[in-house]
C-alpha positions in Angstrom: 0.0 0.0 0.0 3.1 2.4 0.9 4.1 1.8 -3.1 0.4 2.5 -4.2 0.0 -0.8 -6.0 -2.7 -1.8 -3.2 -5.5 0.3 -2.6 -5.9 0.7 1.3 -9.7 0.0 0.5 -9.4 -3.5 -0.6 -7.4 -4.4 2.5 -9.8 -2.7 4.7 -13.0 -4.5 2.9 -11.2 -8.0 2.4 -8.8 -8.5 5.1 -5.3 -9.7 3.4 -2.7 -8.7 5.1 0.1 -9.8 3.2 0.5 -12.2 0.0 3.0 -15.0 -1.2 4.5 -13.9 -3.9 7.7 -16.0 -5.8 10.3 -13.3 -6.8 13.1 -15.6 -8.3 13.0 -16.6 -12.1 12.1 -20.9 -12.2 9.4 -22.0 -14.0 5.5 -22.2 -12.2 6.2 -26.4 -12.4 9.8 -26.2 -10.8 8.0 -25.6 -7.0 5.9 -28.3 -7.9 8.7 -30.7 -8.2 10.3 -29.1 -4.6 6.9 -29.9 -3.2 6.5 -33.3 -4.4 10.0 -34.3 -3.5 9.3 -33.1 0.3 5.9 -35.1 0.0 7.3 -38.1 -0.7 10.4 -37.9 1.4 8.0 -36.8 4.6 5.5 -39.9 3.7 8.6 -41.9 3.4 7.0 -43.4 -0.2 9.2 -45.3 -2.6 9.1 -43.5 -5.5 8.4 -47.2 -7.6 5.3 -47.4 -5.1 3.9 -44.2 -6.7 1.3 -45.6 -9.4 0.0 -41.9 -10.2 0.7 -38.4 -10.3 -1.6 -35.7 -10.9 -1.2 -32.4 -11.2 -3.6 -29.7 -10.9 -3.6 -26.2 -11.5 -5.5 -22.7 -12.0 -4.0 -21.4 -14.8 -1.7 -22.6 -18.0 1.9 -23.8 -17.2 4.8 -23.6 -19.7 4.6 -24.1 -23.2 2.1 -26.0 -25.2 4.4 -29.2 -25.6 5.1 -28.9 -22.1 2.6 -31.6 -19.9 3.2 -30.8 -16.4 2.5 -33.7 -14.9 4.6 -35.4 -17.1 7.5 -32.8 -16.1 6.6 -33.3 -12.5 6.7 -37.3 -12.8 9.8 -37.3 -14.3 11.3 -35.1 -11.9 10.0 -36.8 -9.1 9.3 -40.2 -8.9 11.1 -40.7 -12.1 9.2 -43.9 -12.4 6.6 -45.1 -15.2 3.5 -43.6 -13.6 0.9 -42.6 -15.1 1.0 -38.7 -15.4 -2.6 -36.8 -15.5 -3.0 -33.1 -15.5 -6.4 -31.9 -14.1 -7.5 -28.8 -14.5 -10.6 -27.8 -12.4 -9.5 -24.4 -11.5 -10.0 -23.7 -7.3 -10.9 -27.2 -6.4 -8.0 -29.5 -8.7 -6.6 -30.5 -5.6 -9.8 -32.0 -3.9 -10.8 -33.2 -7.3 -7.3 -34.6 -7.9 -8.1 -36.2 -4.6 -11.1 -37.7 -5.5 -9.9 -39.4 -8.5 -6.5 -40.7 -7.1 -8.3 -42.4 -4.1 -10.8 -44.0 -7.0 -7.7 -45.1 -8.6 -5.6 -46.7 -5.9 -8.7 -48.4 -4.5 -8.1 -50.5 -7.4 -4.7 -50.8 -7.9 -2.9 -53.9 -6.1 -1.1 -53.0 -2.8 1.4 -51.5 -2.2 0.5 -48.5 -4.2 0.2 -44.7 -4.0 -0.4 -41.3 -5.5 1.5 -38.1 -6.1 -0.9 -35.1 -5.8 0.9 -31.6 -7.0 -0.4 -27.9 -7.4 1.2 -25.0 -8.7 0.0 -21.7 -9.2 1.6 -18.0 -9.9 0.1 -14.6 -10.7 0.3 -14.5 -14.5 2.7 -12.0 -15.9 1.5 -8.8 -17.1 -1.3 -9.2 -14.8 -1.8 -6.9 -11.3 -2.3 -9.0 -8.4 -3.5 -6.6 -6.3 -6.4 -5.7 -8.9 -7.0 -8.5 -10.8 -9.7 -10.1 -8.5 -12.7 -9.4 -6.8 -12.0 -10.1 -3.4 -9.1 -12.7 -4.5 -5.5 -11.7 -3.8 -3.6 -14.0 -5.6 -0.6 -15.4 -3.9 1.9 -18.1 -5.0 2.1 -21.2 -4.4 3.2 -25.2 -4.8 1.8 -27.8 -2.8 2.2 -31.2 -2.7 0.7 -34.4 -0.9 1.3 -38.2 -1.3 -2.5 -40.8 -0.6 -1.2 -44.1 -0.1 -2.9 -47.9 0.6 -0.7 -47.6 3.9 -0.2 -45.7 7.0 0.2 -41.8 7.0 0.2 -38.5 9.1 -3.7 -38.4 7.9 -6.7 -40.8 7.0 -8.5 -39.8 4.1 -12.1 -40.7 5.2 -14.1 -39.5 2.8 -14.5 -37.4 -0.7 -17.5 -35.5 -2.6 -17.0 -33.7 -5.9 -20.3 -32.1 -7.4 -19.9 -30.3 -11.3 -22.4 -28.0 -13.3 -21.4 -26.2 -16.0 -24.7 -24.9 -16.5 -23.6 -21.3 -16.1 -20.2 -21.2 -17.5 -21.5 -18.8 -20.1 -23.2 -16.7 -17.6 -22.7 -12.9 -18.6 -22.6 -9.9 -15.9 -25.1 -7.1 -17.0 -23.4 -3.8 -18.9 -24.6 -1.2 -17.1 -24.0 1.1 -20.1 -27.1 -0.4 -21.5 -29.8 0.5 -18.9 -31.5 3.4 -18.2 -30.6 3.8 -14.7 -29.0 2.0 -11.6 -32.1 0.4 -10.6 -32.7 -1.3 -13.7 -29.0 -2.3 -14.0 -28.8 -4.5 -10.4 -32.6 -5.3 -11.6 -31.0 -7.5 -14.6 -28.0 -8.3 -13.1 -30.0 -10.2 -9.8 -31.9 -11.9 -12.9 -28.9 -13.4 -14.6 -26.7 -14.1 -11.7 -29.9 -15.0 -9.4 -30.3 -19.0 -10.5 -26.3 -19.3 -10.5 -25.8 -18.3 -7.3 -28.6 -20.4 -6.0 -27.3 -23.5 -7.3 -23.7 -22.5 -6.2 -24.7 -22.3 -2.5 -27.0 -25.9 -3.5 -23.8 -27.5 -4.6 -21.4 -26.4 -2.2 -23.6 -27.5 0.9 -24.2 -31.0 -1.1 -20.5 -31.4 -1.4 -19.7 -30.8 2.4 -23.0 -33.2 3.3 -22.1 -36.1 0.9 -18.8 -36.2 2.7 -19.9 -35.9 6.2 -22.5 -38.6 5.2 -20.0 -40.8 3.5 -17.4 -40.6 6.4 -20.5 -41.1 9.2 -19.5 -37.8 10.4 -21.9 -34.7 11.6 -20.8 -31.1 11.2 -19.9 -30.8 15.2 -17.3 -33.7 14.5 -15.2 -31.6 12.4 -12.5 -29.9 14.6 -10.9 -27.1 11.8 -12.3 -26.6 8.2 -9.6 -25.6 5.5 -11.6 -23.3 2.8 -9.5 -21.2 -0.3 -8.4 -18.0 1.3 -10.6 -15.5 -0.1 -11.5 -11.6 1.0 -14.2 -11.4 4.1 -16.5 -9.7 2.0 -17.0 -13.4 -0.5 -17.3 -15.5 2.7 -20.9 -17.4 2.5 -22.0 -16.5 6.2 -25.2 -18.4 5.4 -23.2 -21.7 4.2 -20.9 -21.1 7.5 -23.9 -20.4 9.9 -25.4 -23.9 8.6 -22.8 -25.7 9.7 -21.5 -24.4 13.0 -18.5 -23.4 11.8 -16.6 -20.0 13.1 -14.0 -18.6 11.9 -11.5 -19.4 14.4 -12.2 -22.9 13.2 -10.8 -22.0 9.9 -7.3 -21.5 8.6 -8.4 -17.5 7.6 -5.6 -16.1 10.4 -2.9 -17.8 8.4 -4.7 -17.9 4.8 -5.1 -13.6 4.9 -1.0 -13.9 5.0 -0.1 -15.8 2.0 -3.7 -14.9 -0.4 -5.5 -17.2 -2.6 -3.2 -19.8 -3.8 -4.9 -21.5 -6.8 -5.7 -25.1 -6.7 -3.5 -25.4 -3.6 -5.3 -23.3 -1.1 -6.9 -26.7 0.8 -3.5 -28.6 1.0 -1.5 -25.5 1.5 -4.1 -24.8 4.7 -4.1 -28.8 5.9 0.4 -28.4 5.7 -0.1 -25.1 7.8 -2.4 -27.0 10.3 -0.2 -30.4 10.6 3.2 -27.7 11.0 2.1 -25.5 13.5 0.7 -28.6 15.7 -2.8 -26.9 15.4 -4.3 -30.4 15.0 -3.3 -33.5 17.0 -4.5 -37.6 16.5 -7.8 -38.1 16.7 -9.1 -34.4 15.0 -11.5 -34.0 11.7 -10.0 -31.7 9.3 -12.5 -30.8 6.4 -11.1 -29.3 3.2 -13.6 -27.7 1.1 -13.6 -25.9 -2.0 -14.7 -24.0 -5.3 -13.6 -23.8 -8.8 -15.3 -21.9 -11.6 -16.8 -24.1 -14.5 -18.4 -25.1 -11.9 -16.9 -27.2 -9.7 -17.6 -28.1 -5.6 -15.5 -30.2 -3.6 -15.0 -31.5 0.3 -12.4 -34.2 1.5 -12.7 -35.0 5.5 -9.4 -36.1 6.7 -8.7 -37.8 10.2 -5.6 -36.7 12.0 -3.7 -40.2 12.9 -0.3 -39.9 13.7 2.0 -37.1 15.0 4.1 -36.5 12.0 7.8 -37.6 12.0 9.0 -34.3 9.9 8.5 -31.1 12.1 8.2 -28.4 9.2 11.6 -26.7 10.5 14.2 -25.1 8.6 16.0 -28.7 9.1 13.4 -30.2 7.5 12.8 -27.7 4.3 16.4 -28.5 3.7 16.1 -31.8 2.7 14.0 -30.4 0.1 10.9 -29.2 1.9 9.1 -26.4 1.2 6.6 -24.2 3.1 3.6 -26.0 1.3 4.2 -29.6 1.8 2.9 -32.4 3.4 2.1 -36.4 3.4 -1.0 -37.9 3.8 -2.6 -41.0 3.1 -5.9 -43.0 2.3 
């Protein structure tokens, strides 16, 4: 804000108080591959154990003959694993989820998963004014879902899509005759989106909490995409009992809204800081436009061997790491 490139009023409506930003020159994919290492080193995972890896992100990564989780396999687990990029913008990494537990329910023991994210404000583009309540931060997370034991179990998953309203256009308000008229239209286009937005993120989180035989009272912290105060759904928070000291929003209006890895980034931050011990419910939940709503309850089942310290990132750790399992 000193510099001008913030306005003091978006801080003041949304919250942030700082954002991750990567200021050295490697490629989006090149923290990808730090995270995934540190995953699989902190899960303690073979890498020819590691049937899958999948790699979700929010925006385009590298060139068009470039597949990143191809580049990520091969500088990771170096194995012949299938590689899969996903691209369900907010909520890859809950969907990526999803589909690698499908997968290794299948697969002959032993067996596991890579899960990576990447994300970076595009060049050319302001951070600070490019979204509507989103501060874009940077970010590369990483997680490894195995048949075995694992800092986490991974109880449950729900992923709901409708791309009903992906061609949903915001009024012009050039093109009425007064204010009134504009927000008239605009509550008539956005109205039935919105409505089915809130429906499908409240299935989501209930499909999981049913699936896992969970209630919302069981669930100790919930890990949501760190968006501005003034997006929050108090209504879908309300309904659930859930306040927002139960969230990660303390550390999430630090770093901004990291892409596909907001959930895995929070769940790291919560498993570091020792701000969930064996026995809690951790639900990750999340959003991505197309549209896409996702929840994965997680159950807290060992104290984790790695510690998150300076020690640790040096074996190839980053901040956004962490190994769970299924």
């Amino acid at each position: 804000m000193a510099d001008g490139r913030c306005d003091p009023e978006f801080r003041e409506t949304h919250g942030y108080l700082s954002v991750s930003v990567l200021e050295d020159q490697r490629g989006v994919l090149d923290p990808a591959v730090e995270a995934g290492r540190a995953a699989l080193s902190r899960a303690g995972v073979p890498a020819g154990e590691v049937r899958l890896v999948v790699h979700a992100s929010s925006e385009t990564h590298g060139p068009d003959d470039l597949p990143p989780a191809s580049y990520i396999q091969g500088r990771t687990v170096g194995t012949t694993a299938l590689a899969v990029e996903l691209r369900q913008a907010c909520n890859g990494a809950l969907a990526a989820l999803e589909l690698a537990a499908a997968y290794l329910s299948t697969a002959p023991a032993p067996a596991s998963a890579l899960v990576t994210t990447s994300d970076r404000n595009p060049p050319g583009t302001d951070r600070y004014r490019a979204g509507q309540g989103e501060l874009a931060g940077d970010a590369a997370t990483a997680v490894v879902l195995s048949r075995g034991a694992g800092v986490a179990r991974l109880l449950s998953t729900a992923v709901v899509g409708d791309g009903r309203y992906l061609g949903t256009v915001a009024a012009d308000p050039g093109e009425y005759p007064s204010r009134a008229a504009f927000l008239a239209e605009q509550r008539r286009r956005l109205r039935p989106m919105l409505r089915a937005m809130s429906t499908h993120e409240r299935t989501s989180v209930e499909t999981a909490l049913a699936d896992a035989g969970l209630v919302s009272a069981d669930i100790s912290r919930w890990v949501f995409a760190n968006v501005g105060q003034f997006l929050v759904d108090q209504e879908f928070r309300k309904r659930f009992g859930i306040a927002e000291s139960m969230t990660t929003w303390e550390w999430g209006r630090t770093v901004g809204h990291l892409g596909a890895g907001n959930q895995l980034a929070g769940l790291t931050h919560l498993v570091e800081t020792g701000a969930v011990r064996v026995g809690d419910r951790v639900a990750l939940c999340g959003n991505g436009v197309g549209f896409s709503y996702g929840c994965a309850i997680l159950e807290i089942s060992t104290e984790p061997a790695w510690d998150g310290t300076a020690n640790d990132r040096s074996r190839n750790a980053r901040e956004f790491d962490t190994g769970a399992s299924r």
